[in-house]
NUZAPA-344964 format. One record per residue (C-alpha): x, y, z; residue number from 1. Coordinates in Angstrom, 2 decimals. Example, Ala and Ser with C-alpha at 12.3 -4.5 7.8 and 13.67 -1.06 7.14 Angstrom:
       c1       c2       c3    i
    12.30    -4.50     7.80    1
    13.67    -1.06     7.14    2
END
This chain:
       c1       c2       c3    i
   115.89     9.50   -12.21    1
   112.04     9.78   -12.63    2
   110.77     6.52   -10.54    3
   107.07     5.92    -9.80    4
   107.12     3.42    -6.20    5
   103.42     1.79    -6.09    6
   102.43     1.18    -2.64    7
   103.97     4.87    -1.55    8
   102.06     4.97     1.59    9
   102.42     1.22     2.94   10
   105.36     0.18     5.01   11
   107.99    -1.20     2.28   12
   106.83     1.36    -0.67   13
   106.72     4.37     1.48   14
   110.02     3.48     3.31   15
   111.40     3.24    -0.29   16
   110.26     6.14    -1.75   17
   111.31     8.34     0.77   18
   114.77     7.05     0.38   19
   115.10     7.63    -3.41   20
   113.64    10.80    -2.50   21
   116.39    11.89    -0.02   22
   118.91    10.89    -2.47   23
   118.03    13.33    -4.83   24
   115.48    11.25    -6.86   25
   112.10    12.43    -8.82   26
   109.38    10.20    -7.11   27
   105.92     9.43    -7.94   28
   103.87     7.35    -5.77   29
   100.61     5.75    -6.25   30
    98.44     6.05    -3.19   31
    94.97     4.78    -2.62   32
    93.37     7.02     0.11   33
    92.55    10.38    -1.06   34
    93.00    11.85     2.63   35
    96.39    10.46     2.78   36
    97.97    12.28    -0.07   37
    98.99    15.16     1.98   38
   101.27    12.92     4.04   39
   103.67    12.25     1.10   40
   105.13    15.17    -0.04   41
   106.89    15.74     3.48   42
   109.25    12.49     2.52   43
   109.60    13.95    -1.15   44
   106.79    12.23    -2.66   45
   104.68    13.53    -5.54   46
   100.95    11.43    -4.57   47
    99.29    10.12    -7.49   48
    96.06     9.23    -6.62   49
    94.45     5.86    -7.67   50
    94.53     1.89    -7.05   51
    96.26    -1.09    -8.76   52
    93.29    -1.66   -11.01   53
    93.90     1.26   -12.76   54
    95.63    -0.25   -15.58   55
    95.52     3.03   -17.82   56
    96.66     5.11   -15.26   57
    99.99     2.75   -13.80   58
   101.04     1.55   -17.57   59
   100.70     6.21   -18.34   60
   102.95     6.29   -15.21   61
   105.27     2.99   -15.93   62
   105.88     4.78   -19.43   63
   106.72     8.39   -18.16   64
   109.08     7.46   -15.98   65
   112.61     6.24   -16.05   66
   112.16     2.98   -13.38   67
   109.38     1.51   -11.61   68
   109.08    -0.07    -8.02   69
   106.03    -2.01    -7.42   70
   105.76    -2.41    -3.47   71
   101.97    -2.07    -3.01   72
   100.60    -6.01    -3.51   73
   103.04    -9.36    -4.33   74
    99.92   -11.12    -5.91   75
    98.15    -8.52    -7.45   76
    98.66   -10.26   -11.35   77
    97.00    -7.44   -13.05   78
    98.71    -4.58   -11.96   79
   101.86    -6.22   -13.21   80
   100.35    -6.63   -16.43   81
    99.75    -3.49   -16.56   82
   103.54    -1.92   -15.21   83
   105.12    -4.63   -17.41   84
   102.76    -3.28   -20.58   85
   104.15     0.33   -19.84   86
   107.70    -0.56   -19.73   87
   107.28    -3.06   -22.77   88
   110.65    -2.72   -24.97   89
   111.93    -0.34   -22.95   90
   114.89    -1.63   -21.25   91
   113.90     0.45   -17.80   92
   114.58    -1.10   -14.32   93
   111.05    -2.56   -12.96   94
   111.99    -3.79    -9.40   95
   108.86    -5.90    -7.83   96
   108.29    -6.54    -4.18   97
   107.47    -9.97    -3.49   98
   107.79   -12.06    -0.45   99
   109.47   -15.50     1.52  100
   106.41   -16.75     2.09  101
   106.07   -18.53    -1.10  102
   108.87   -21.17     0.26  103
   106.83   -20.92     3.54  104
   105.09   -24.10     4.99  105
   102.37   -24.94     6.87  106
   103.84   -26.35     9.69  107
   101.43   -24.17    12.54  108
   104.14   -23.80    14.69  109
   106.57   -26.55    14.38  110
   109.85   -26.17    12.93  111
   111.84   -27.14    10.21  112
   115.12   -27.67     8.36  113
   114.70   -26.39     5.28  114
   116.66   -23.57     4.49  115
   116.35   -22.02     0.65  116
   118.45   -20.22    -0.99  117
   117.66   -18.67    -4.78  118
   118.88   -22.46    -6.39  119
   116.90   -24.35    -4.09  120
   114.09   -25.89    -5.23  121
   110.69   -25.16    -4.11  122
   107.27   -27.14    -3.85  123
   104.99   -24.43    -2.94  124
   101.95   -24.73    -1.21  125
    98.91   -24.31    -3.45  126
    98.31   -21.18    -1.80  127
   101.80   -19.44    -3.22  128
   101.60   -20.74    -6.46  129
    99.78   -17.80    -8.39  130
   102.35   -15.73    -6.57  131
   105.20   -17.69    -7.91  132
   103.57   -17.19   -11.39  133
   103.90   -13.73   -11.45  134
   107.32   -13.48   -10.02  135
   108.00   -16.08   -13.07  136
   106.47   -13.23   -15.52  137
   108.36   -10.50   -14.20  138
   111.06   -12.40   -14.73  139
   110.51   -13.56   -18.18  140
   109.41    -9.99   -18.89  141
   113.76    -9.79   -19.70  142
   115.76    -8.05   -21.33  143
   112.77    -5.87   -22.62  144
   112.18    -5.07   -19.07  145
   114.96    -4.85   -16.71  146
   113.48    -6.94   -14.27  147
   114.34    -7.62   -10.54  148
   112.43    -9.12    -7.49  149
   113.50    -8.85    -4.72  150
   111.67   -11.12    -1.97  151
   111.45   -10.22     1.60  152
   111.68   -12.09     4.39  153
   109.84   -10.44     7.65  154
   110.78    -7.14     7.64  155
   110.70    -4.66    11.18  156
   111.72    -1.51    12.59  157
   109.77     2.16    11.89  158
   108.78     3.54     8.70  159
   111.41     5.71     7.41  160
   107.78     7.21     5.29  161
   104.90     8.03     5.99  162
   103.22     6.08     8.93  163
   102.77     2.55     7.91  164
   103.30    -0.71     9.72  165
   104.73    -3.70     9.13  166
   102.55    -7.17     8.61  167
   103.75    -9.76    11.02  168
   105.09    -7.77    14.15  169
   102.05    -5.55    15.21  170
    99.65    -7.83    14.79  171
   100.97   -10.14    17.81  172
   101.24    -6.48    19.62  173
    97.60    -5.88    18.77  174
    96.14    -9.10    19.94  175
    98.88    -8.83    23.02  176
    97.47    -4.98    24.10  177
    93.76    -6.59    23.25  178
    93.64    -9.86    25.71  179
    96.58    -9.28    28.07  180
    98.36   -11.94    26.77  181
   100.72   -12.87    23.74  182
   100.03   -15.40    22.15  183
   102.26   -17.10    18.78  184
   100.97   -20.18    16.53  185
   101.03   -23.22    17.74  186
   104.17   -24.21    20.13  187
   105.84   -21.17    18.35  188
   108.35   -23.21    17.39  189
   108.81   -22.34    13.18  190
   111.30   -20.01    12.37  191
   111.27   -17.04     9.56  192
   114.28   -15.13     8.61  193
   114.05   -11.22     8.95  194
   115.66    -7.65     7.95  195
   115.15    -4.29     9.03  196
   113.51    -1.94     6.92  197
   116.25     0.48     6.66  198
   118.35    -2.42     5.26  199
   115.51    -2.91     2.70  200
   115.25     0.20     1.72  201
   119.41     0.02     0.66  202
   118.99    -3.10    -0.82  203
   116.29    -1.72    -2.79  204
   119.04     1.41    -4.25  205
   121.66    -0.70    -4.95  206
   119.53    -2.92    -6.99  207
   117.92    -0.25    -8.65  208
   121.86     0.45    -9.71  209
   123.39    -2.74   -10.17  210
   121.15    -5.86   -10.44  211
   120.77    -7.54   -13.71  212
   117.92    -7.77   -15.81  213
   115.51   -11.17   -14.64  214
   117.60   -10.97   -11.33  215
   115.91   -12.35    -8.13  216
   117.04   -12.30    -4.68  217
   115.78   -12.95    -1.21  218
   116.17   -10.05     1.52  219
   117.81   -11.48     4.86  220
   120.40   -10.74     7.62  221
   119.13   -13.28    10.50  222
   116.36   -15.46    11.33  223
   114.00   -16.19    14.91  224
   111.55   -18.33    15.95  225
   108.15   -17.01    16.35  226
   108.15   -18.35    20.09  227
   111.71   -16.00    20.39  228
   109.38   -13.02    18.90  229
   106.94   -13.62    20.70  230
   108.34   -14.06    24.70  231
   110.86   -10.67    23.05  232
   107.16    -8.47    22.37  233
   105.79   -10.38    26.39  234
   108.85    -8.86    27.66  235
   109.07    -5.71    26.35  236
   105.25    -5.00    27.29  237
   105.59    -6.49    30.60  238
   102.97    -9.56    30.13  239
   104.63   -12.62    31.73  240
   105.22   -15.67    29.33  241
   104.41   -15.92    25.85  242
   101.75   -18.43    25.31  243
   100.92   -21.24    22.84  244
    97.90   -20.83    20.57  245
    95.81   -23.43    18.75  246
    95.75   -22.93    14.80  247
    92.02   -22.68    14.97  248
    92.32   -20.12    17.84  249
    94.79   -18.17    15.73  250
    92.55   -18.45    12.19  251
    89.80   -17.14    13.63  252
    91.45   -14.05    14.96  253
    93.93   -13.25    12.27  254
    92.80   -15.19     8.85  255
    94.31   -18.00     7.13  256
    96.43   -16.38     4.96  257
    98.40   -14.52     7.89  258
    97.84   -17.15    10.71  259
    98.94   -19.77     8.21  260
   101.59   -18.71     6.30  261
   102.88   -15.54     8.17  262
   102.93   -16.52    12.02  263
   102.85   -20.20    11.54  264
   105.07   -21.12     8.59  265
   109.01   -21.68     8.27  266
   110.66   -19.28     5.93  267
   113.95   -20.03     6.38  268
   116.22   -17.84     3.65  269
   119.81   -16.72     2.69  270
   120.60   -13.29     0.95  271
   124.55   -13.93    -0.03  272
   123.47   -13.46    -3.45  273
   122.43   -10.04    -2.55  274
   125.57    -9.20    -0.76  275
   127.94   -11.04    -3.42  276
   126.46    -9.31    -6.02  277
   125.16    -6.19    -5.22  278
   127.91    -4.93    -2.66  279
   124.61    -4.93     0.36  280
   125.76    -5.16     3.71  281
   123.00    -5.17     5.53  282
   123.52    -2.94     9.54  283
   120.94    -4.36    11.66  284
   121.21    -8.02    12.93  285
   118.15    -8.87    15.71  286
   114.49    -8.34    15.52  287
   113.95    -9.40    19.23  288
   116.41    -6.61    20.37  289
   114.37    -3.92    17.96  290
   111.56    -5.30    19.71  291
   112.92    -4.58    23.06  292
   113.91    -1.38    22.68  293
   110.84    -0.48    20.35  294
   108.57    -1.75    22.46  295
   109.51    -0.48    26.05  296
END
C-alpha cells in the first residue's frame, strides 16, 4: 500500500512509519524541519517536506495515496479537514492519533476510580472538548472515509524511527537531571494507563487491516501511578526519594496543558475492544521496569 503517516519524525508517527515501512509498505511522511529530512529514509521513509497548515499539500497527499495515518497533532482541527477533504468518497483507511487525556481529570495528583472504557460516558473537561470534536468528525467522516482513532494512553520505550521522544516520561527525567531531584504532581497519587510503543506501532497494522470504518479504540496493556513512575525514574538515576510537587510549582515549569492533564490527571482506560476485535496482544506489560532498565 501507498500510506502517507503525518507526524513521520515525532515519537508515535515515526515509530509507525518505520514499521509499515519494514513490512514492505510505500511510505510518505510529512516532516516539518527541513534539516531533518535526511533522517527518514534510513527507516524507509520518503520525507515530504511541509506542516499541518498546508491544506493543499496534505489533501494532494491524502488523495495519492491508498491510506492515511495522522500522528503529528490530536487537536490540530484543520489539518483533519484537510486529510478528511482528500479522502472524501473514497472509502480509504484514515487512522487518526488521538489521546486518553480527553477522559483525563484534573485531580493534581490525587487519585481516582474512574475507569473508561469506549461505552463509558465522558464529561470532559473544557479543555478536551475541541479535541473530542474532532475525534467526533473523523468519526462521522464514515463510510466515505474509513475512519479509525485510535487513542493512546501514555506511551514509553525507544523510538523504533527516527529519534523522537515520548511526552510524559522525559520530561520528569529532564527536570530530575536539571535540579537533582524528581519531582511528580502533587502527592503523585493519580494513575494513567500506559503501552509500549512497539505495541502501538502493531496495534496501529492490524487496524490499518481489520478495524471498521468509524471504529474507535483506546491503546492500553497496564496502568501506574505517577508517584510509582516517578520513585521507578529516582531509582533508576540514583536520586533518593521521589518528591511531591505543588501544582503551581509544576505549572510554572512544565505548562498547564502537560502539568495538568498529562502528569496530574487520572486516565484510567481498557483496550479489550482492541484485543477482541482486532486479534492485538499487546508484549510489554510495565513502564516502571522499562524505566529501570532504560534508565540505568
Amino acid at each position: 500500500m501507498k500510506i502517507f503517516v503525518t507526524g513521520a519524525s515525532g515519537f508515535i508517527g515515526g515509530s509507525v512509519a518505520a514499521r509499515l515501512a519494514a513490512d514492505g509498505h510505500s511510505v510518505r511522511g510529512l516532516i516539518r524541519d527541513p534539516k531533518r529530512c535526511g533522517e527518514l529514509p534510513a527507516h524507509g521513509i520518503v520525507p515530504v517536506l511541509g506542516t499541518l497548515d498546508d491544506r493543499e499539500l496534505l489533501r494532494a497527499e491524502a488523495h495519492a495515496a491508498d491510506a492515511v495515518i495522522n500522528a503529528a497533532d490530536s487537536d490540530h482541527r484543520g489539518a483533519v479537514e484537510a486529510l478528511l477533504d482528500g479522502l472524501a468518497g473514497s472509502g480509504k483507511r484514515f487512522l487518526h492519533t488521538s489521546g486518553t487525556s480527553l477522559v483525563g481529570d484534573e485531580a493534581l495528583g490525587e487519585p481516582s476510580d474512574a475507569v473508561f472504557t469506549e461505552e463509558t460516558p465522558v464529561q470532559p473537561a473544557p479543555d478536551k472538548l475541541a479535541r473530542i470534536a474532532i475525534d467526533d468528525l473523523i468519526r462521522s467522516a464514515a463510510p466515505g472515509v474509513h475512519s479509525i482513532i485510535l487513542c493512546n494512553s501514555l506511551i514509553y520505550g525507544d523510538t523504533l524511527g527516527p529519534t523522537a521522544q515520548s511526552v510524559q516520561i522525559p520530561p520528569l527525567v529532564a527536570q530530575a537531571r536539571e535540579s537533582g531531584v524528581v519531582r511528580h504532581v502533587g502527592r503523585g497519587l493519580n494513575r494513567w494507563s500506559n503501552v509500549h510503543i512497539a505495541d502501538v506501532a502493531s496495534l496501529y497494522i492490524l487496524a490499518l487491516e481489520r478495524a471498521a470504518a468509524g471504529s474507535f479504540y483506546f491503546v492500553e496493556n497496564g496502568e501506574a501511578s505517577f508517584g510509582e513512575i516517578s520513585s521507578a525514574i529516582a531509582e533508576a538515576m540514583g536520586l533518593g526519594k521521589a518528591e511531591d510537587w505543588t501544582p503551581a510549582a509544576a505549572i510554572a515549569r512544565w505548562g498547564r496543558e502537560l502539568a495538568v492533564f498529562g502528569l496530574g490527571s487520572n486516565s484510567r482506560v481498557r483496550a479489550d475492544k482492541a484485543r477482541r476485535e482486532l486479534g492485538w496482544v499487546p508484549a510489554h506489560t510495565s513502564v516502571t521496569k522499562w524505566i529501570l532498565a532504560s534508565l540505568v
